[in-house]
C-alpha positions in Angstrom: 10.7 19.1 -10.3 10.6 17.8 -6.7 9.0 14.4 -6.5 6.2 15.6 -4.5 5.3 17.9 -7.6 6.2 15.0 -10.2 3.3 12.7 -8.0 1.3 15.7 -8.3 1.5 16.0 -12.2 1.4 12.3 -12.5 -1.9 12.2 -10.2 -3.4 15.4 -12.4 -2.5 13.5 -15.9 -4.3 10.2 -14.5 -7.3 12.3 -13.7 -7.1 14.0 -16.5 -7.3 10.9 -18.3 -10.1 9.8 -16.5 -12.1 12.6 -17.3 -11.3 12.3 -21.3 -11.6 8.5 -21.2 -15.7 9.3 -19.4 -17.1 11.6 -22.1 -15.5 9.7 -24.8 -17.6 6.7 -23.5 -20.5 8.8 -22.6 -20.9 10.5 -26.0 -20.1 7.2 -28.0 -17.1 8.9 -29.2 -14.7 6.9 -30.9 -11.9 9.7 -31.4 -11.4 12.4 -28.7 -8.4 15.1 -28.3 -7.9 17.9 -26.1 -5.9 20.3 -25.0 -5.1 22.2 -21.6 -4.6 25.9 -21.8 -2.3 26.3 -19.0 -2.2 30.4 -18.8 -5.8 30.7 -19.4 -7.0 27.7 -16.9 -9.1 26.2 -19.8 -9.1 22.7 -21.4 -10.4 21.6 -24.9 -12.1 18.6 -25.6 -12.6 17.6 -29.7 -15.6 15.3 -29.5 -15.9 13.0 -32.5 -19.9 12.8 -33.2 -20.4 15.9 -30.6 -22.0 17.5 -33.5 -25.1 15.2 -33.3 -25.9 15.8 -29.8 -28.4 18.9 -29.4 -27.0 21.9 -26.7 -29.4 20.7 -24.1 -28.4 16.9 -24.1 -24.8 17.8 -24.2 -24.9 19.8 -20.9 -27.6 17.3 -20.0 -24.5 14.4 -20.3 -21.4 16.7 -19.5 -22.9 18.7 -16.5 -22.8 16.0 -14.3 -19.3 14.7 -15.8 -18.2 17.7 -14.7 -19.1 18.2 -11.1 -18.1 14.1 -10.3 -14.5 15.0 -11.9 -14.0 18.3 -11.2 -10.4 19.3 -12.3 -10.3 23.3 -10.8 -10.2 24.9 -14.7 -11.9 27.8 -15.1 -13.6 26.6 -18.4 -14.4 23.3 -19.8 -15.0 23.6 -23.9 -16.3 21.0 -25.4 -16.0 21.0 -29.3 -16.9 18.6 -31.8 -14.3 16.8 -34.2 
């Protein structure tokens, strides 16, 4: 890995992070994991407490999440854990 692509990674992992670290505060989440799927462009977020947020308020909360810290996947899943 050239260092150029080793800034790269290290910039996407810090953003990453961000993006985990903002809907773990903004759906009072005390536990989160995730996982990227590199081959299919997706990443999984395990929400602790998701499960008590209706469908509406969780796109309500996430939607915007989303377009502020947009990361290029294809698909954002957002599963409670």
């Amino acid at each position: 890995m050239t260092i150029h692509e080793e800034q790269e990674h290290q910039a996407f992992e810090e953003y990453l992070q961000l993006l985990i670290t903002t809907l773990k505060e903004s759906f009072e989440s005390t536990e989160v994991s995730y996982f990227v799927d590199e081959h299919n462009d997706t990443l999984y977020v395990k929400l602790e407490g998701l499960e008590d947020y209706p469908e509406h308020e969780i796109e309500e909360i996430a939607y915007p999440i989303f377009e502020e810290l947009d990361m290029d996947f294809d698909e954002i899943i957002l599963l409670p854990l």
